[in-house]
PATOR-551631 format. One record per residue (C-alpha): z negated, y, x; residue in three letters. Coordinates in pm, whole numbers, plus 32768, in hexadecimal, padded with zeros to 4 digits. Example, Ala and Ser with C-alpha at 12.3 -4.5 7.8 and 13.67 -1.06 7.14 Angstrom:
BEGIN
7CF47E3E84CEAla7D367F968557Ser
// end
This chain:
BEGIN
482A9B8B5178Unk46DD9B29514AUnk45939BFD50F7Unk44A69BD4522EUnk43329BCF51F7Unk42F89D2A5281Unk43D59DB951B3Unk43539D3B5071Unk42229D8350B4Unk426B9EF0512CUnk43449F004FE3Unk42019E794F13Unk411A9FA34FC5Unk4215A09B4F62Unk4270A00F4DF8Unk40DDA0094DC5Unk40C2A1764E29Unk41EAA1E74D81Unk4127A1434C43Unk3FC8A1FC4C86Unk4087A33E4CA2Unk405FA3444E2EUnk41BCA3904E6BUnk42D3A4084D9BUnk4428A3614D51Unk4511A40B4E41Unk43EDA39B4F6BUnk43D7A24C4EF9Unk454DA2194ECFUnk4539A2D2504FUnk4450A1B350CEUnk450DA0855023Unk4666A10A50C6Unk45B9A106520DUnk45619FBE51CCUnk46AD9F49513CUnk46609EFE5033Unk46C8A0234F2AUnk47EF9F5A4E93Unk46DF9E634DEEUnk46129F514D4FUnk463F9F8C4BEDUnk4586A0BD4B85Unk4523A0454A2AUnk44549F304ADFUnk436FA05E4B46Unk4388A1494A82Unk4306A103490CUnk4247A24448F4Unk4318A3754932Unk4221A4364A30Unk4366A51F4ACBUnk4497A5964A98Unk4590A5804BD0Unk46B3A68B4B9CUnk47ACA6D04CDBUnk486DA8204D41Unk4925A8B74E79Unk47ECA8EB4F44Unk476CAA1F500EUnk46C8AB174F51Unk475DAA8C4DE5Unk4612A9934E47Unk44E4AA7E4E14Unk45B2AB514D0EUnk45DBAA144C45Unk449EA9AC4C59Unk4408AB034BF0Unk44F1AB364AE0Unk4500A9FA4A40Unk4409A8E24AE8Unk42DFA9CC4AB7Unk42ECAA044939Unk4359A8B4491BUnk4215A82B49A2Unk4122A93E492AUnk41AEA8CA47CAUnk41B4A72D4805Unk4107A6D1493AUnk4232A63D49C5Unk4258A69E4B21Unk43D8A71C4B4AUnk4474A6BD4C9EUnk4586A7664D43Unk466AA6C84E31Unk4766A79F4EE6Unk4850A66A4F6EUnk4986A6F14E87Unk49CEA6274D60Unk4B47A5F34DB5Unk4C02A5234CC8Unk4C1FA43E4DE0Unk4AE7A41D4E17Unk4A9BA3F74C98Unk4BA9A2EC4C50Unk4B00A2224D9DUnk49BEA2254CECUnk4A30A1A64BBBUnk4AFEA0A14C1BUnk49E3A0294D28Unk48EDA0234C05Unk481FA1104CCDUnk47F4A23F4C13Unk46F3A32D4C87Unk472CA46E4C00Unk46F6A4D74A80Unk47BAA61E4A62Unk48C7A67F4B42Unk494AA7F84B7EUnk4AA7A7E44BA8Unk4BA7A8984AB8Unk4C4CA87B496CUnk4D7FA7CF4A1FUnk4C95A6D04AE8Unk4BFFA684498FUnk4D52A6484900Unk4DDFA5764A2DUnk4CC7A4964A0FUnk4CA3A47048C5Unk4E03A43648A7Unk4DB1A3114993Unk4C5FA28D48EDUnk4B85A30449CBUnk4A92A3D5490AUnk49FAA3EA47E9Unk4A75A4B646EAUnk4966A5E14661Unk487AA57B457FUnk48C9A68C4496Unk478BA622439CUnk46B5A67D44C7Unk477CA79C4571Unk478BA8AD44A0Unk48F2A91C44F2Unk48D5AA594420Unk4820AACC4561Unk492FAB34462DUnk4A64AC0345EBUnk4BBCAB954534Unk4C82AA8F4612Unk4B5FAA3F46F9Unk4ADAA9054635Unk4BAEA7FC466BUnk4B8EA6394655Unk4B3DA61D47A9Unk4AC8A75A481FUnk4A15A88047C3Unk4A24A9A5486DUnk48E9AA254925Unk4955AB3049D3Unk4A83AC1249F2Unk4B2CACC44B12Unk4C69AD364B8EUnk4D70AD7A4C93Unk4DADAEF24CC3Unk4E5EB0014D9CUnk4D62B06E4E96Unk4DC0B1504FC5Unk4D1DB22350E1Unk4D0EB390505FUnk4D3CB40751EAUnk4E86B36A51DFUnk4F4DB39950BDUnk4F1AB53350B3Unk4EE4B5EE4F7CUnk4FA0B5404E9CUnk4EE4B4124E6BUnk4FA7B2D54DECUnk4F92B27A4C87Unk5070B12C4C2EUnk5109B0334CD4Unk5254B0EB4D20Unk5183B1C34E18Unk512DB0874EC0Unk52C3B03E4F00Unk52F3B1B14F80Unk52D1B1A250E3Unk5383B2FB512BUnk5263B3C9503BUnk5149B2CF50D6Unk519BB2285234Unk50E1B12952A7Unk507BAFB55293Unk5038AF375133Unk4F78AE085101Unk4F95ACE04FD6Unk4EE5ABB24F94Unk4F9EAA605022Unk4F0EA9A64EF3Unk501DAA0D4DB2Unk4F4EAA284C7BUnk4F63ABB54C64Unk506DAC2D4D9DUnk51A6ABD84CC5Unk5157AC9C4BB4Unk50ECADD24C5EUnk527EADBB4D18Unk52ECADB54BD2Unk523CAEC14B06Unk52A9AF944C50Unk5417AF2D4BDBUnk53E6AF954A7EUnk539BAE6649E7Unk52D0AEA84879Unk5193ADFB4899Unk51F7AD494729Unk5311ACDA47CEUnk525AAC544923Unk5247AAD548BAUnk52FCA9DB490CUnk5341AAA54A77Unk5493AAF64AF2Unk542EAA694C4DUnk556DAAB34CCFUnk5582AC1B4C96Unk540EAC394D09Unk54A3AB994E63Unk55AEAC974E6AUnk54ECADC84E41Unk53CCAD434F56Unk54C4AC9F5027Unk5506AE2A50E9Unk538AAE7450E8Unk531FAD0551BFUnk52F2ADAD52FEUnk5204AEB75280Unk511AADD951ADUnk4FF5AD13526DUnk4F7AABD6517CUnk4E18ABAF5144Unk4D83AA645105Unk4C1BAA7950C9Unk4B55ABDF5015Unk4ABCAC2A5157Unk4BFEAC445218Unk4C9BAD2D5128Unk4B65ADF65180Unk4B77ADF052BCUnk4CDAAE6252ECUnk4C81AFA95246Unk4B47AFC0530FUnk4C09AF9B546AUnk4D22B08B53D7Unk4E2BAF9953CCUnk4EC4AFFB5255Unk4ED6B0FE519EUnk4EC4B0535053Unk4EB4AEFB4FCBUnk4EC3AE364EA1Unk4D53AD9C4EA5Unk4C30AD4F4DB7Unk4B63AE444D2EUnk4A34ADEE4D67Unk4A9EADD64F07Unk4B3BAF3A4EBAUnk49ADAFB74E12Unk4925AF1F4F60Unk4A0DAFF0502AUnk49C6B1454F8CUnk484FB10F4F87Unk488FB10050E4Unk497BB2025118Unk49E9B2C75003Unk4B3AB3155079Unk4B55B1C05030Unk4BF0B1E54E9DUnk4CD1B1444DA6Unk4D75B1874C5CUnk4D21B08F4B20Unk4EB3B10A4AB3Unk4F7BAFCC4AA1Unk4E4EAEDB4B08Unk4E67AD7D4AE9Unk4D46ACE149E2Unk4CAFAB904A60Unk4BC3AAB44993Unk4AE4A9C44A66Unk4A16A8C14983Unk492FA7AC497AUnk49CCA648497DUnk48EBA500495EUnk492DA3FD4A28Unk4939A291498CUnk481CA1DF49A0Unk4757A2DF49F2Unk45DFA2984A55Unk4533A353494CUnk4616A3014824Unk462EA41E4735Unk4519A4BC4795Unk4611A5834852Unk4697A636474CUnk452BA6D246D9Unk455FA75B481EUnk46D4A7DA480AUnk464AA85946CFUnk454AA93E477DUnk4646A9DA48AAUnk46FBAA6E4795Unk4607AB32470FUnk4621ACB44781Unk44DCACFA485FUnk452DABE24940Unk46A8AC424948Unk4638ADCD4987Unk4554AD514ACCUnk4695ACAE4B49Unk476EADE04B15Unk4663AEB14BE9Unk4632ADAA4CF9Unk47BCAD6E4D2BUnk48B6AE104C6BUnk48EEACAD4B88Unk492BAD5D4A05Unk489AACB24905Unk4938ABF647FCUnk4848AC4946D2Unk48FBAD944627Unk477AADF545DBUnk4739AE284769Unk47F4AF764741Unk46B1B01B464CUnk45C3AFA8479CUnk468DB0584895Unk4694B1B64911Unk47AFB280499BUnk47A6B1F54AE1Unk47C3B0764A6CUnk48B5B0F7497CUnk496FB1874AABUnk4995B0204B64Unk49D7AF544A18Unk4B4BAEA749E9Unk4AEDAEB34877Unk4A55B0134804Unk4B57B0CC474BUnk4BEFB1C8483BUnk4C1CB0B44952Unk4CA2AFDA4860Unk4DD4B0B0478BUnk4EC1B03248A4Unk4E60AF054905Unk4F15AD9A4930Unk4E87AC6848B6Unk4EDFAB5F49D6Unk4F64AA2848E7Unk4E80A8E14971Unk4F88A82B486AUnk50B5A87E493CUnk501BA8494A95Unk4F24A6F04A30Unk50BBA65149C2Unk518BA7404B0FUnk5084A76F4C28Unk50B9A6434CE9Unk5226A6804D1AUnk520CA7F94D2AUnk511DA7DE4E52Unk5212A7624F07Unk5308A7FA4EDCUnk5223A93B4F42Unk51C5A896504CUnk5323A82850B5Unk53ABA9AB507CUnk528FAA63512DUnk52AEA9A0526EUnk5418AA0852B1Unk
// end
C-alpha cells in the first residue's frame, strides 16, 4: 500500500524531531505506528548518535523504581537519558520485533529462561562479556544471553489470624488441610508451583530436576478444590486482602507488600524457590552496544540496594549485602539466613520443558 503525502510528511516532522532530541524513541515509534508506518522504519536510519537507552519491564510501579535505581545513575554518569517502557517484554512480543525489523527496545527485563529461549532461537544478542563485567553478580547469574539483574523468589506466605499458633514452615504445611483449613492459593503459570508439590512430598531439592510431573499431579490432584490460581501479582494480593486463603505460594516481593500493609500478612524463606530475572538485548537494537555500558551500571550495588528498598527485587551483586541493614537483609532471597534452604529454579530445564509443561498444567488444573 502506498505512502500518502500526509503521512510522509507527518513521518518527516516526527523523524526531524526525534533527530533534534524533541521526542524520544518510544514517542516517535508511537507517532509512526499511528501513522502506519512503523514497519518501514529502521532505527539505525535515525539513530547514529546514541542520545537514550530504551529498556522494557512489567510495568506499574517496577517503572519509577527502575528508573530511580538504574536510569538515574546511568544518566548522571553519561548523559544518556534512560527510558522505561512498562509494555512487558514478552518473548512474543520480542521475537515480533525482531523478525519485523522493528526493534525498539535496548534491554529487556525478562528472566534467565526468556534469555535462554530466545537465544536459543537467535533472537538476542549474546553479553558482551568485554564490556559487562560479569564478576559483578553472584555464581550462576551471568550467563550468554542473560545476566541476572535482580533476584527474587516464590515463598510460603500465610495470614497469621488463620493458621493459629503454630505458624507453617515448609511446603508440607501447605498440603495439611486438617492442621490449617482453608483455601490455598498457587500461581496458574508453572515455573515454581511444581516444585513446591514436590519438596512437600519429600523430594531432595538435589534431586528436583528433571520433575517427576506425574507424582507432582498425584499429590495435588486431592488438594484442587481448595487451591484458587492466581494469574497476575496483584491478584494473589488481593485474595489475601479480601480473606479468601489462608496461604499461598506467591512472590516475595507481593508477600513484602502484603505485610507492610498488614503484618499478619508473613511468610517463611524455608524451602523458597530462587528466581533469577536478567537483562537480554534484543537484536538490532537501536543503540548498538552502548547497551551494555548500561547493563554494566544496573549491576553495580547502590543502584541494586535502591531497588531492594523501593520493591522487594534482591540484587544480584553479592557486594549489595555490605550496603544493607537488617531490615533489607530481612526481605533479601540472597542474604545468608534466607538463603541456607533455598531452591534454585533451573531456567535450563524449563527454557527446553515449559512449553509442554504449561499445558499440561493448564490441562490438569482445569479438571
Amino acid at each position: 500500500m502506498s505512502v500518502n503525502r500526509f503521512s510522509q510528511d507527518a513521518a518527516q516532522v516526527a523523524l526531524e524531531k526525534f533527530k533534534s532530541g524533541q521526542i524520544n524513541r518510544r514517542s516517535f515509534m508511537t507517532a509512526l505506528a499511528g501513522l502506519g508506518l512503523a514497519a518501514t522504519f529502521k532505527p539505525s536510519a535515525a539513530s547514529a548518535e546514541v542520545s537514550e537507552i530504551v529498556i522494557c519491564n512489567w510495568g506499574g510501579a517496577a517503572l519509577e523504581a527502575f528508573e530511580k535505581a538504574y536510569g538515574a545513575p546511568f544518566t548522571d554518569a553519561t548523559g544518556i537519558e534512560v527510558v522505561v517502557d512498562g509494555a512487558g517484554p514478552s518473548t512474543g512480543a520480542v521475537r515480533a520485533m525482531v523478525e519485523s525489523k522493528n526493534v525498539i527496545w535496548d534491554a529487556t527485563d525478562g528472566g534467565m529462561v526468556d534469555a535462554t529461549t530466545l537465544g536459543a532461537g537467535g533472537y538476542i544478542e549474546p553479553i558482551d562479556y568485554s564490556i559487562v563485567d560479569k564478576s559483578l553478580v553472584g555464581e550462576g547469574l551471568a550467563a550468554e544471553y542473560g545476566i541476572c539483574n535482580y533476584t527474587f523468589s516464590n515463598v510460603l506466605a500465610y495470614d497469621a489470624t488463620k493458621t493459629g499458633e503454630t505458624a507453617p514452615t515448609s511446603w508440607a504445611d501447605f498440603f495439611d488441610l486438617k492442621k490449617y483449613p482453608g483455601k490455598r492459593t498457587m500461581c496458574k503459570w508453572i515455573q515454581g508451583q511444581l516444585e513446591s508439590v514436590l519438596l512437600a512430598d519429600g523430594v531432595k531439592p538435589e534431586d528436583m530436576y528433571p520433575l517427576d510431573v506425574d507424582r507432582a499431579f498425584a499429590k495435588l490432584e486431592p488438594l484442587l478444590p481448595e487451591i484458587i490460581f492466581w494469574e497476575g501479582g496483584a491478584q494473589s494480593q488481593q485474595l489475601f486482602r479480601d480473606g479468601e486463603v489462608v496461604m499461598g505460594n506467591i512472590w516475595h516481593t507481593r508477600a513484602n507488600l502484603l505485610r507492610k500493609e498488614n503484618p499478619d500478612f508473613t511468610w517463611t524463606w524455608n524451602q523458597n524457590l530462587l528466581f533469577a530475572s536478567a537483562w537480554s538485548v534484543p537484536k538490532g537494537n537501536p543503540a548498538g552496544k552502548k547497551v551494555f555500558d548500561f547493563i554494566n551500571s544496573s549491576l553495580q550495588p547502590e543502584g541494586q540496594v535502591e531497588l531492594l528498598r523501593l520493591m522487594g527485587n534482591g540484587p544480584s551483586n553479592p557486594k549489595a549485602l555490605e550496603l544493607m541493614t537488617e531490615e533489607d537483609k530481612a526481605v533479601y532471597a540472597l542474604a545468608p539466613e534466607n538463603a541456607k534452604n533455598n531452591l534454585p529454579v533451573s531456567a535450563a530445564y524449563y527454557a527446553e520443558n515449559e512449553a509442554e509443561l504449561q499445558n499440561r498444567f493448564l490441562d490438569f488444573i482445569s479438571r
